[in-house]
N, C-alpha and C positions, 0 to 999 in steps of 0.2 A: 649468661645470655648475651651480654657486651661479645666474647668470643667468639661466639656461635654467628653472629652477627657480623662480626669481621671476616670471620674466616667464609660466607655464603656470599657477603660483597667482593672477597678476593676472586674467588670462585668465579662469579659473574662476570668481573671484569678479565681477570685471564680468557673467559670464552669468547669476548663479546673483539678483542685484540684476537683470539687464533681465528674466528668468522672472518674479521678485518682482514686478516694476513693475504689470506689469497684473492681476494678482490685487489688489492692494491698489487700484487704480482699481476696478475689477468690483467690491469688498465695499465700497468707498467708509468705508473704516474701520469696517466693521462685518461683521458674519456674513455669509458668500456667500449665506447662505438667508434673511434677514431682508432686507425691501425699503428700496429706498437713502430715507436721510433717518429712517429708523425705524420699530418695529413697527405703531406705526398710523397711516402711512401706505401704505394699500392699494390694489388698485384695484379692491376695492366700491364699489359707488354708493349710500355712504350717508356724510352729512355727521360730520366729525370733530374735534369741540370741546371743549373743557375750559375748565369755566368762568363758561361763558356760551354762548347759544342763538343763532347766526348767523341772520341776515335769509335766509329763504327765497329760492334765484334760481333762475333757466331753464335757467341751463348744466347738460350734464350732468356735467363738470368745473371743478372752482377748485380756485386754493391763495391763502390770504392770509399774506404771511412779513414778518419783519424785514427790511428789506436789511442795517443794519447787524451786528444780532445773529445771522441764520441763523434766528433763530425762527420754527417753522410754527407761526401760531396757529388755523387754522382749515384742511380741505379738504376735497373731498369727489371720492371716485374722483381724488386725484393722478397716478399711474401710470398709469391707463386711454391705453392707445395709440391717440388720434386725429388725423385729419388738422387740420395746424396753420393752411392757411392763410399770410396774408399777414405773422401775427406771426413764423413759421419764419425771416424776414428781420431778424430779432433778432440769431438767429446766423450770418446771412450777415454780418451787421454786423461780429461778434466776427472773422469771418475777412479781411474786406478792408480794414477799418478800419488795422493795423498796418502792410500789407504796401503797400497806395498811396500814394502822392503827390500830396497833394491839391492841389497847382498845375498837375497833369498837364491836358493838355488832350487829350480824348475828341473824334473826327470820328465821329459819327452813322452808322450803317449799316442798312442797309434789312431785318437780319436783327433790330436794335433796334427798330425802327419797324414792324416786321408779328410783332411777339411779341404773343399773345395776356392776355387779361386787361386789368388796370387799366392804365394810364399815365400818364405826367406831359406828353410831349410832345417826344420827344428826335427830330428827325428829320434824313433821313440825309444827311449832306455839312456839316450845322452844327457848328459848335465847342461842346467843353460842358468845363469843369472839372470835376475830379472830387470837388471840393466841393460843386458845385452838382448835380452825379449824387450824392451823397449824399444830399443835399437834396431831390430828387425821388424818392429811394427813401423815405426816412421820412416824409414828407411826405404825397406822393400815391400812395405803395405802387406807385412806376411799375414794371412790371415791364420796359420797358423802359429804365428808367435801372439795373436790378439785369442786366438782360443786357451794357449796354454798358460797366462795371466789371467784371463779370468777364471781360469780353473781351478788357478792357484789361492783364487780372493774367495772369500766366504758366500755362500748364496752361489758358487758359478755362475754359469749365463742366467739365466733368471735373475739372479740377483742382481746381477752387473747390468742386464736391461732395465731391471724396475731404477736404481739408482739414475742409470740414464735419462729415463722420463725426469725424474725427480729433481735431476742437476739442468735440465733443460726448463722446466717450467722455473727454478731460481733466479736465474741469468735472463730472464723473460724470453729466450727461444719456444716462444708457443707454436710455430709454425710446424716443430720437431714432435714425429712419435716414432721410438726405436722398437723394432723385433726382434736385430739380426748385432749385436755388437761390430761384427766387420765391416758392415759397410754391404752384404750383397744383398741384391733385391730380393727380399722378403717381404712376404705380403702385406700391408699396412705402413711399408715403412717410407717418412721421408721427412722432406727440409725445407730450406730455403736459402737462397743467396745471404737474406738479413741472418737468418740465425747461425750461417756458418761464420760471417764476420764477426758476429758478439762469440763464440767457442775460438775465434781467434783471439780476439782481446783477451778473452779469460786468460787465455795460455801461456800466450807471451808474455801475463804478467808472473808467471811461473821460471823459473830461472831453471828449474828441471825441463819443462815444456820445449820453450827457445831453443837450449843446448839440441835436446833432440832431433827439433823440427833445421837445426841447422848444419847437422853435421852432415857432410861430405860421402863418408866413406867409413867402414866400419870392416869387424874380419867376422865369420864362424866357424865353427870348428867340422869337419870333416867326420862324415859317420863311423869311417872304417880305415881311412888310411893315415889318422892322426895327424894331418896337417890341418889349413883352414883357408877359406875362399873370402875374396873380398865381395863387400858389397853395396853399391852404389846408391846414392840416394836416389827417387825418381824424379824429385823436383828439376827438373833442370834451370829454375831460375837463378838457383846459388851458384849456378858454373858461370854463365853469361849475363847477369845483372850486379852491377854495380850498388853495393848496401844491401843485396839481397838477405832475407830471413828464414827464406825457406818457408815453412808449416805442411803442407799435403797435396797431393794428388789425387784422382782416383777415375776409376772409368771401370764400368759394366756394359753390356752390350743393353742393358733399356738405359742405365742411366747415361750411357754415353760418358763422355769427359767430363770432368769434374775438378774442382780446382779453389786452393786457399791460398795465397802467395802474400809475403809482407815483404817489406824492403825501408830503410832507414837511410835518408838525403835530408842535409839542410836542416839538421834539427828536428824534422817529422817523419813519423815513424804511420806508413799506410799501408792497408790489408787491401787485397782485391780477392771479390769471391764470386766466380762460375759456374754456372750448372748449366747441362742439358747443350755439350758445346761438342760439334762434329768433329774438326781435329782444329791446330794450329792457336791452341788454347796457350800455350807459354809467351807466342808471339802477341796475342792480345793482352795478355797479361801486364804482359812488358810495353805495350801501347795505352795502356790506360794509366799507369803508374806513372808512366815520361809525360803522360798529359797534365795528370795530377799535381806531380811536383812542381810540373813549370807555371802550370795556374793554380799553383796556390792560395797567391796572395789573391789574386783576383776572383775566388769562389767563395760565392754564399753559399753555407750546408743547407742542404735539401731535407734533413732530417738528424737523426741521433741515433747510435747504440745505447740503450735504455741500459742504466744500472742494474745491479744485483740485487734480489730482494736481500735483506737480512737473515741468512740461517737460523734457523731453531734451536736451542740448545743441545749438545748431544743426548740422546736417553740409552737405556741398558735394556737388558731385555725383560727387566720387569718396570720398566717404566723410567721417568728421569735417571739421574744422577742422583747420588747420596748430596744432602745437604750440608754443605763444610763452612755455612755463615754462623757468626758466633751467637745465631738467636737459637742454635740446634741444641744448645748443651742447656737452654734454659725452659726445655719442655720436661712436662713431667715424667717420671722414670714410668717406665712400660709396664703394668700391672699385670699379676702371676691369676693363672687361673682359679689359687686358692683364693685371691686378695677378690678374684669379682666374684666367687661364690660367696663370702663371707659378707661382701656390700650390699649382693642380691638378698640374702639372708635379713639382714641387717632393715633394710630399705622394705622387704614384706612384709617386718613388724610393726614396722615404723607406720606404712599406711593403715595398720589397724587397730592404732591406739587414736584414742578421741585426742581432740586436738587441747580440750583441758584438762586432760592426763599430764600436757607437757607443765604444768603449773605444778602439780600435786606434792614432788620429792622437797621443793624446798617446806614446802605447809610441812608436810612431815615430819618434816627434820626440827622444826621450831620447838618440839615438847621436849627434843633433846638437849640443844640449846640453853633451854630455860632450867632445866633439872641440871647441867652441867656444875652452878657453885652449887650446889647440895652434895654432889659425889664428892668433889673437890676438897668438902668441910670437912665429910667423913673420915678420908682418906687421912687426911691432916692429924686429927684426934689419933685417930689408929695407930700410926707411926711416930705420937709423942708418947703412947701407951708402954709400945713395944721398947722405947730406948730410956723409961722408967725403970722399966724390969730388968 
């Protein structure tokens, strides 16, 4: 009973922690009804500073933050839910980044090479690593090097969306619901200035992520004539800013320009993220960042990138993980179908015996007891009889 007992209190309380779990993602450590990262970060469209007077830009979202500290020092309309664009490929990053193998080798298919929008040049019957589909995903926002990785990941697109959702609501980018892993505008889909800078932090702190979002220039190989074409990153801020980090780009004709840029001065390391920007987005860019570093010292954060919930344990597909704590070896052995027929058996007699039956075997047994020195005497006689004779 004590067992039974414990293990329905285990029970209870494992449920009563998973209910908990996504309330405290949802409030992201703060009030369900106060917006994540803090009370003034809203999604009015109007700029949010303390301190100091940010450089007018085109977007009609930013956020400019710490990566290291979480500090938002600057935004305006964070929250605002717009389409993201080719930067949404931040968090595709966050999700296939972990789960690939980057020496894997990707055969090209003709559903890669007739996917609409931007490309790198993946085409179908070629071999391609999936380091270097990484490469042409950050690079040249190929959207076909982003179909032929997720195609190569388990679940394909479906899967690679639902994990999306999944790694978005973690990171507490609530503002994000993905359709389209590339980035094109598909229906339902979008972001926010806040949630592109928190899929920046995550990234950057990725040492895969960074090298990506920073490399310059890259080669791929040629369909047909066996050489290979270079390929330029689109960021332009890693050519002409000083400490730049690169991360993404992106522009559709709704979503417009689009935009995640980091840069590293002075010991701090700060993201700026745009949406919904006509053109001349690198130069704003790079005007918010020269503002930021030089008022540093002199800015109170306006708000926070809110932490990571805590991940779940992994499970399989029949449920958790195998138990490998040393209280596994001290359960009892697994019983055979004979062993529960033979209890069931056992246990049907057993409720049909009165319960002063369970008395009766020893009374019984007493007349044998009693009579035992009489055999005993016999027995004795007998075999002094036989070693006479």
């Amino acid at each position: 009973m004590r067992v039974l007992l414990t293990a329905w209190a285990t029970a209870v309380a494992s449920t009563a922690l998973a209910v908990a779990g996504p309330l405290a993602a949802n409030a992201a450590g703060q009030g369900l009804n106060t917006p994540v990262g803090g009370d003034q970060l809203t999604t009015e469209p109007t700029v949010v500073a303390d301190g100091a007077t940010p450089p007018a830009v085109q977007a009609s979202a930013y956020v400019i933050a710490d990566v290291d500290t979480g500090d938002v020092l600057a935004a305006k309309a964070p929250h605002a839910k717009l389409r993201p664009a080719s930067t949404l490929k931040t968090l595709t990053a966050l999700v296939l980044l972990p789960r690939l193998n980057k020496s894997d080798q990707v055969i090209g298919s003709d559903e890669d090479a007739g996917i609409i929008g931007s490309k790198v040049g993946v085409y179908p019957g070629l071999r391609y690593s999936v380091d270097l589909l990484f490469q042409g995903m950050f690079l040249a926002s190929g959207n076909d090097a982003v179909h032929a990785l997720v195609s190569h990941d388990e679940g394909g697109v479906p899967g690679t969306i639902q994990r999306m959702n999944k790694k978005a609501a973690e990171i507490g980018a609530l503002d994000t619901h993905v359709t389209d892993p590339t980035g094109l505008d598909a229906d339902g889909q979008y972001s926010s200035a806040y949630d592109l800078a928190l899929f920046a932090q995550a990234g950057l702190a990725r040492p895969d992520f960074a090298k990506y979002a920073s490399t310059k220039y890259t080669t791929f190989p040629l369909a047909k004539k066996g050489g290979s074409y270079q390929v330029a990153n689109q960021n332009k801020l890693l050519f002409n800013y000083d400490g730049a980090l690169g991360v993404k780009t992106g522009y559709t004709t709704l979503a417009r320009n689009t935009f995640v840029g980091a840069a590293r001065r002075n010991g701090h390391t700060l993201v700026v993220t745009m949406m919904n920007a006509p053109h001349g987005i690198t130069q704003d860019a790079s005007n918010l960042l020269d503002w930021a570093f030089k008022s540093y010292s002199a800015l109170s954060p306006v708000g926070t990138l809110v932490k990571p919930v805590a991940a779940a344990p992994p499970k399989t597909a029949e449920g958790p993980g195998p138990n490998t704590s040393k209280k596994a070896s001290a359960l009892p052995p697994r019983r055979t179908r004979a062993t529960l027929v033979a209890a069931e058996i056992a246990q049907s007699i057993a409720y049909k015996v009165p319960v002063w039956a369970y008395a009766a075997p020893p009374i019984l047994l007493l007349p044998l007891f009693l009579r035992r020195p009489k055999a005993l005497r016999a027995r004795a006689k007998a075999a002094a009889k036989a070693r006479r004779h």
